[in-house]
C-alpha positions as CSV (number, residue, x, y, z in Angstrom):
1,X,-12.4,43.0,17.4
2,X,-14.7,45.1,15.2
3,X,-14.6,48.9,15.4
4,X,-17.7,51.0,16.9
5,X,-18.7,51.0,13.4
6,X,-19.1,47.0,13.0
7,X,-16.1,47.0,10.5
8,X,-13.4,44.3,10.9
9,X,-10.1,44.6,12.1
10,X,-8.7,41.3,11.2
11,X,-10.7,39.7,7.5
12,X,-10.7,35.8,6.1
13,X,-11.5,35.7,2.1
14,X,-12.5,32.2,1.1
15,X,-12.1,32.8,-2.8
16,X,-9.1,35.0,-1.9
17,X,-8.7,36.2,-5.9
18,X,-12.8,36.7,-6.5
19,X,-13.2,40.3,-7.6
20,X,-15.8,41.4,-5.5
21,X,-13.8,39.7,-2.4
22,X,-11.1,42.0,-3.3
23,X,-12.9,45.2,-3.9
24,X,-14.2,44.7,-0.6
25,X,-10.9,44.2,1.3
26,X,-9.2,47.2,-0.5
27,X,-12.6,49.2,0.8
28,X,-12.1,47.6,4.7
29,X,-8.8,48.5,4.5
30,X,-9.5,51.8,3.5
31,X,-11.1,52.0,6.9
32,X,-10.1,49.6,9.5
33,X,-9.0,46.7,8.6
34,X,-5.2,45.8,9.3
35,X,-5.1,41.5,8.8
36,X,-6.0,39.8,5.6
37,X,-6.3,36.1,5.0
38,X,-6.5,35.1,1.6
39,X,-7.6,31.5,1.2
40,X,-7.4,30.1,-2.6
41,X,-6.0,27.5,-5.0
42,X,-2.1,28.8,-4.9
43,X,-1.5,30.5,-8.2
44,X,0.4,33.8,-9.1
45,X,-3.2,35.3,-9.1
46,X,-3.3,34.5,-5.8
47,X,0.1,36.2,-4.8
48,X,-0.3,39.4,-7.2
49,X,-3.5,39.7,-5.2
50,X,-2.0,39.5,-1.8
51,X,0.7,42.0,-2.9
52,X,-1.6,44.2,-4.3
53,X,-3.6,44.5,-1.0
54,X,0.0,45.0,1.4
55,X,0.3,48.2,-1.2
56,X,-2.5,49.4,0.8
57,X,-1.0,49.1,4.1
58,X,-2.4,45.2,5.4
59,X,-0.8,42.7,6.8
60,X,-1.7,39.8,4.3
61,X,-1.3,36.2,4.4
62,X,-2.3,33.2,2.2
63,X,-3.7,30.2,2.9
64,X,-4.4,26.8,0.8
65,X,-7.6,26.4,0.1
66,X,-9.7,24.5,-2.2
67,X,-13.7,24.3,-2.2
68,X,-13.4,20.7,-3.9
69,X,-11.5,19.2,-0.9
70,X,-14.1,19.6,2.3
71,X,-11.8,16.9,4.0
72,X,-9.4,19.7,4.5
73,X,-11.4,22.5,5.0
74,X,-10.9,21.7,9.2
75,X,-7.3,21.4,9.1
76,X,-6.6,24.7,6.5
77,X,-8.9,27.0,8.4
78,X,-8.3,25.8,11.9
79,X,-4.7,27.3,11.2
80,X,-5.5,30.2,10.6
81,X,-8.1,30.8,12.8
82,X,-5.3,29.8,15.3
83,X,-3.3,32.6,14.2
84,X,-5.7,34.9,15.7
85,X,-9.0,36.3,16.1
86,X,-11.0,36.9,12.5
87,X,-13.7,39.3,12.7
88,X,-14.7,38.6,9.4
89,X,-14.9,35.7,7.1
90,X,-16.1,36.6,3.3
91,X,-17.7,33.4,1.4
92,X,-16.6,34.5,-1.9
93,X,-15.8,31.6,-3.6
94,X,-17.9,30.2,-6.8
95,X,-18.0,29.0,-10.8
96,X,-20.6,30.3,-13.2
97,X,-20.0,27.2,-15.0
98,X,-21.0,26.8,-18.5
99,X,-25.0,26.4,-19.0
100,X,-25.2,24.5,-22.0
101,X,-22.1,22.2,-21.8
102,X,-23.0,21.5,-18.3
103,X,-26.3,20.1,-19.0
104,X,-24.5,18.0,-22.0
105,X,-21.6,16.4,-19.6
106,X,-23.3,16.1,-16.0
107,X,-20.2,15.8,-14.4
108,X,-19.7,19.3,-15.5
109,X,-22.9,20.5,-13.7
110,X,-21.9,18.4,-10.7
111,X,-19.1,20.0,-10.3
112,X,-20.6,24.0,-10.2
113,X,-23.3,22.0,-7.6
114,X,-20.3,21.2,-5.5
115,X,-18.6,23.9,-5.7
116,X,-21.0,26.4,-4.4
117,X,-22.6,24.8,-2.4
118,X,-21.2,21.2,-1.2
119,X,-18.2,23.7,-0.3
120,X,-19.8,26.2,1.0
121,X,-21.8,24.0,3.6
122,X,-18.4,22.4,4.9
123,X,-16.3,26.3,4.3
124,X,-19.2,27.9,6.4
125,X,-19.8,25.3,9.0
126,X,-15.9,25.5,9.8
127,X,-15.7,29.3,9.9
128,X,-18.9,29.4,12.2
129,X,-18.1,26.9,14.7
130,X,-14.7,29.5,15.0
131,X,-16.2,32.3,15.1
132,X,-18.5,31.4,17.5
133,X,-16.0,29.9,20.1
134,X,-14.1,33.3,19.8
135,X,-18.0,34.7,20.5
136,X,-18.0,37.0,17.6
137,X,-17.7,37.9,13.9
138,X,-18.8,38.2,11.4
139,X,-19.8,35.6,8.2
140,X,-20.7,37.2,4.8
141,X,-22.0,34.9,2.6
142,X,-21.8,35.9,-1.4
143,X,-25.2,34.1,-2.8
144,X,-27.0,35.3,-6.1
145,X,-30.9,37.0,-7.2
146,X,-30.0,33.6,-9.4
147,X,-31.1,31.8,-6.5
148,X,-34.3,33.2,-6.4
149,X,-35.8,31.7,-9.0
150,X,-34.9,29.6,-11.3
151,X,-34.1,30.8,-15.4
152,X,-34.2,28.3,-18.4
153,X,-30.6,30.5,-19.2
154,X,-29.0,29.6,-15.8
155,X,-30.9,26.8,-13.7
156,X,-27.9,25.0,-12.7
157,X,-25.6,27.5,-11.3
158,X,-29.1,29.4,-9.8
159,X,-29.9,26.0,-7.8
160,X,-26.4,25.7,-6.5
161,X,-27.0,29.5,-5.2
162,X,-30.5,28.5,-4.4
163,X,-29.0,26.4,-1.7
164,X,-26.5,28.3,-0.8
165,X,-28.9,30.9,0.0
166,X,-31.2,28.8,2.2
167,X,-28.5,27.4,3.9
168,X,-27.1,30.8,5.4
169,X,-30.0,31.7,6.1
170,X,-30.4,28.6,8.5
171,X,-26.5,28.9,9.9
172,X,-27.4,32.9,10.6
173,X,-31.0,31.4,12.7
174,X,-28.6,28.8,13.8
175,X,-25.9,31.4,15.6
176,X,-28.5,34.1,16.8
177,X,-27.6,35.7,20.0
178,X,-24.1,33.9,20.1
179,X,-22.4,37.0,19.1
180,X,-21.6,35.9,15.6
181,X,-23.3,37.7,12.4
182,X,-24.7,35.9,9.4
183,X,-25.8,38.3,6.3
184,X,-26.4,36.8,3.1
185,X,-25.7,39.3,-0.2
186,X,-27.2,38.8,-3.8
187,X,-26.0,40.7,-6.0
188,X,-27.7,40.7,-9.8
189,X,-25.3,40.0,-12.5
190,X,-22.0,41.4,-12.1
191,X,-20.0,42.7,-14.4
192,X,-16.1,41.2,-13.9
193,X,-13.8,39.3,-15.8
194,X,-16.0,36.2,-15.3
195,X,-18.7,37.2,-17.3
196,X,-16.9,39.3,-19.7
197,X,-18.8,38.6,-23.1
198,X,-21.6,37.0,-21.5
199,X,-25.0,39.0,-22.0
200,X,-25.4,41.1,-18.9
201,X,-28.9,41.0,-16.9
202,X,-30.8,44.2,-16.3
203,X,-29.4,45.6,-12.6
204,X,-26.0,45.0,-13.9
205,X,-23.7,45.7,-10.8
206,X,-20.1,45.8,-10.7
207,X,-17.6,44.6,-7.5
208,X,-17.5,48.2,-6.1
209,X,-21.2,48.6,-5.6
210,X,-21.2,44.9,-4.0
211,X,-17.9,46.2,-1.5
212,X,-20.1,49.0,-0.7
213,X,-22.9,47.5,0.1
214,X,-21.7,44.8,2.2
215,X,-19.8,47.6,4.2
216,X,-23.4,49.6,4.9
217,X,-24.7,45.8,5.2
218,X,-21.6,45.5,8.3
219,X,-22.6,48.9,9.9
220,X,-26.4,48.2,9.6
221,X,-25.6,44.4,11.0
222,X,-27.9,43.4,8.2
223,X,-29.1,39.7,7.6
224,X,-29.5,40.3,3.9
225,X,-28.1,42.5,1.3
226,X,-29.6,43.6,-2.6
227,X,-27.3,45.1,-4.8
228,X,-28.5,47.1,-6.5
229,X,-31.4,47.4,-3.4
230,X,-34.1,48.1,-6.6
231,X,-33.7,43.7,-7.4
232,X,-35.4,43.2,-3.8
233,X,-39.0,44.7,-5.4
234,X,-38.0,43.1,-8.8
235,X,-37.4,39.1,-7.3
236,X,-40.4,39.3,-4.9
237,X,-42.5,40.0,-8.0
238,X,-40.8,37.8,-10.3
239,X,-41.3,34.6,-7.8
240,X,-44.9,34.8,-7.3
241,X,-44.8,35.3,-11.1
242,X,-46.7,31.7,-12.6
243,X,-44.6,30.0,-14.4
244,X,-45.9,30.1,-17.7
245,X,-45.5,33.8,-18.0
246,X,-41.9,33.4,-16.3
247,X,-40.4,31.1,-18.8
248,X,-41.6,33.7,-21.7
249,X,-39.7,36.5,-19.8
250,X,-36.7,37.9,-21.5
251,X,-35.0,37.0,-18.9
């Protein structure tokens, strides 16, 4: 059960060795949480980042999990909800994929689509059907400010995160007054090893500000986060923009 606070005791990371996922379980377990779940593709990533977080005094497990395969998604999570209760399940799984070679090689771009979203629509279905026959919990969902409009630089990953977006937004109207919490994050770009050498976008956050914000998100019971909170003025502006000023944005 969640402390006064609304932090988790017991936390499931789908995308177990995403940066920001991992940032925020070293910052819950800082303060309350005691049971970790890391669900990823098994690689030593995976392990060195389930060893790194018992360093910090958790009880951490791993489970196999990959977005691709929705067919399993049932099976893989059911096990470990059936371990016991999980106050918290963190949708942190994703690919940036590759702009201009995905739009040469479709299959390419398919894949980013399915990703993060086809996956995330069977991950987060799963979760919430668990969390809400337990009758409580939390689901974070990790979207994007990508999904809030569109960019010539970025449209294919920002569509997948576009309906990402909507869709929690829809699961968290879905479980109202069930006892389970839906609160949808975008962050603006982030700086991590994923887009090291990419260009960075003004707002630039890093995986520390993101932990932090989705713990004041937690204690707030928030349905949707801004990091940095400034991007919340910035994207309502920018989506009533007309689109031939938009697409001569430096953007």
């Amino acid at each position: 059960m969640k402390d006064a606070n609304g932090l988790p005791q017991s936390l499931l990371v789908l995308g177990g060795t995403s940066e920001i996922a991992l940032a925020t379980a070293r910052r819950l377990i800082a303060r309350r949480t005691r049971t970790v779940w890391l669900a990823g593709r098994p690689s030593p990533a995976l392990e060195r980042a389930a060893e790194e977080l018992r360093t910090l005094g958790a009880d951490v497990c791993t489970a196999a999990f990959d977005a691709l395969d929705p067919e399993s998604h049932e099976t893989v999570l059911g096990k470990v909800f059936a371990e016991g209760g999980i106050d918290m399940v963190l949708l942190a799984f994703g690919t940036l994929g590759d702009q201009a070679h995905d739009e040469r090689e479709p299959v390419s771009a398919v894949r980013v689509a399915q990703t993060n979203y086809t996956g995330a629509v069977s991950a987060g279905l799963v979760c919430a059907r668990a969390l809400q026959a337990q009758g409580h919990g939390s689901l974070v969902v990790l979207s994007s400010v990508a999904g809030e409009r569109a960019r010539r630089a970025d449209f294919i990953y920002g569509s997948s995160k576009a309906g990402l977006d909507v869709f929690a937004q829809g699961l968290g109207d879905a479980l109202y007054g069930t006892g389970v919490h839906v609160m949808v994050v975008r962050p603006g770009s982030v700086r991590s090893r994923s887009t090291a050498g990419r260009a960075q976008a003004p707002f630039a956050t890093t995986p520390e500000a993101v932990a932090t914000a989705i713990e004041l998100g937690l204690r707030r019971r928030s349905e949707t986060v801004w990091v940095p909170g400034a991007l919340r003025l910035l994207m309502s502006a920018l989506r009533h923009t007309p689109r031939a000023v938009f697409r001569r944005l430096p953007i």
